[in-house]
N, C-alpha and C positions, 0 to 999 in steps of 0.2 A: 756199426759198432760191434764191441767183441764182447757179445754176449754171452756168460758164462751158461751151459749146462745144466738143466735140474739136477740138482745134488742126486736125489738117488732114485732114479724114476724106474729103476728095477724091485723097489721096494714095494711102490703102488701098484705094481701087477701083481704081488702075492693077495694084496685084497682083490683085484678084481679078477685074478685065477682063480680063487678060492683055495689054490693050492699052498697049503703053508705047512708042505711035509718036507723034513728035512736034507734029503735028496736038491729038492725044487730050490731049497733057501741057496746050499751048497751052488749049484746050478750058474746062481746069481752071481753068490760072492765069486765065484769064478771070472763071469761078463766081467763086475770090475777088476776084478783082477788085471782082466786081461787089456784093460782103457789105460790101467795105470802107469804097469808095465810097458813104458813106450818104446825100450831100446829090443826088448822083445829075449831078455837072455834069461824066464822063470825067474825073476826076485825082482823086486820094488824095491831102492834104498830111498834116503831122504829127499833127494833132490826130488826124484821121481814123485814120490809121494805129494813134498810140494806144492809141485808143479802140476799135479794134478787135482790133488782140493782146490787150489785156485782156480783150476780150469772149470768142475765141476761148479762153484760159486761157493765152497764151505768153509774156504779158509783166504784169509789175505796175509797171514806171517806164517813161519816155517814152523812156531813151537808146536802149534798142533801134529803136525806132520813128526815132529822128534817125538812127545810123547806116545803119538801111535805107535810108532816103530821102538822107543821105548818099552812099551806094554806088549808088543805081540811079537818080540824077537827072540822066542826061546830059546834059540843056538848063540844068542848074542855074537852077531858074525856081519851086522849092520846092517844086515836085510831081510825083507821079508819075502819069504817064498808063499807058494797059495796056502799051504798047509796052515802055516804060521796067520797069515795072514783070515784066512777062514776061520779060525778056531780062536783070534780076536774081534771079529767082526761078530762070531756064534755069543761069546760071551759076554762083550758088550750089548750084545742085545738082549742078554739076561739082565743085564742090572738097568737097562732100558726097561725095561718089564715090571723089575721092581718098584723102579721109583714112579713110573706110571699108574701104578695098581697103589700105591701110597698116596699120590694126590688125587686121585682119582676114587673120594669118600661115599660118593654114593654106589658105587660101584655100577656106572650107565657105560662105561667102556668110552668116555668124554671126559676132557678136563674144561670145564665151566670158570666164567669169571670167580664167582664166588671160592671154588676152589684152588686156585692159581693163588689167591690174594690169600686164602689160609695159610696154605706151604708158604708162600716165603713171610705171612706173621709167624710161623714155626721155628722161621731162619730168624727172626728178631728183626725181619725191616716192614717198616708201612709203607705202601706205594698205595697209590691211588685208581678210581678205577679209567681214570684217562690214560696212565700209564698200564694198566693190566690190559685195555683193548689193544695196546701200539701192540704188546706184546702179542695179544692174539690173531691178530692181523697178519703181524708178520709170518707167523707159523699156518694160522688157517688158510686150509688148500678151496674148501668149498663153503666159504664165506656165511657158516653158523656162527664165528666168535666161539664155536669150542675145537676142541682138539681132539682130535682122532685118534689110537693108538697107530694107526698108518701114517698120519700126518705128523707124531711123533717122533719113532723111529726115523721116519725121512729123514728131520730136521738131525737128530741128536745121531743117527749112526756112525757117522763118521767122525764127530767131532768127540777126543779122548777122554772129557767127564762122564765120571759113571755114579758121580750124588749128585745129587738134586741142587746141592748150594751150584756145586760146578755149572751143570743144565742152565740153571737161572744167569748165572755169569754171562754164560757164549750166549743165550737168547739177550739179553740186557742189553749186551754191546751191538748187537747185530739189528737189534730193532733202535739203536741209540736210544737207549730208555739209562735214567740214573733209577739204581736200585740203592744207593746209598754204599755202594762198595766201597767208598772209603770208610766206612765205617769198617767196625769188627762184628762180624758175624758172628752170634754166639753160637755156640757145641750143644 
């Protein structure tokens, strides 16, 4: 079987380097860089992109993929070079931070069921906590039912929401949880 890749298992070695100086991050983003990049000429366009979140296991349609390149193509020139590329993947992981350190109320560096199920009563839907485990499950790497700020990032680096409603969307479909997304989310 064509088993997809751990989405980002260069993520997991900054916890277990301990090294999480920006050099070290840089380092990283580079490795993928360099996965994604298949034709091998410095730049990523969409197909490439793609075709490599798919390979990775992060995406199965291209919108993700145009979004990205959307969001980190500062020369708008339809591709990403490392530069571009690193310095979306940097900032995206600030707003990974953000909304992390926001659900995350008691502040244990864990997002716990009880927390999960606040954020999105904040987004205005009730899920239940049979649906809040699928969701944990799926994201949980070492089977406590919480969420790691490592096991976070993993999940959400790649993929181009950077709020929380978004976060909750690509977790939702990917764990087939209904979060009530036909509904309207309120602001």
């Amino acid at each position: 079987a064509n088993v997809p890749e751990p989405c980002c298992n260069f993520v997991y070695s900054l916890a277990l380097d301990g090294d999480d100086t920006k050099a070290y991050l840089m380092s990283k983003f580079k490795e993928l860089f360099e996965k994604l990049d298949v034709n091998k000429d410095g730049k990523i366009d969409v197909k490439e992109l793609e075709e490599g979140l798919k390979r990775l296991g992060v995406s199965r349609s291209g919108e993700q993929a145009k979004e990205i390149l959307k969001k980190g193509d500062s020369d708008t020139d339809g591709h990403l070079d490392l530069a571009e590329f690193s310095s979306y993947l940097d900032e995206h992981e600030k707003k990974l931070d953000l909304v992390f350190k926001d659900i995350d109320t008691n502040k244990d560096g864990r997002l716990d069921r009880g927390e999960i199920q606040s954020a999105l009563g904040r987004l205005g839907l009730d899920v239940d906590n049979a649906e809040i485990e699928k969701l944990l499950k799926h994201m949980d790497k070492d089977g406590t039912l919480t969420i790691t700020w490592d096991e976070w990032r993993e999940y959400h680096l790649l993929k181009p929401a950077d709020d929380v409603r978004g976060m909750f969307k690509n977790w939702s479909h990917a764990a087939a949880i209904d979060i009530g997304e036909s509904l309207i989310i309120p602001d």
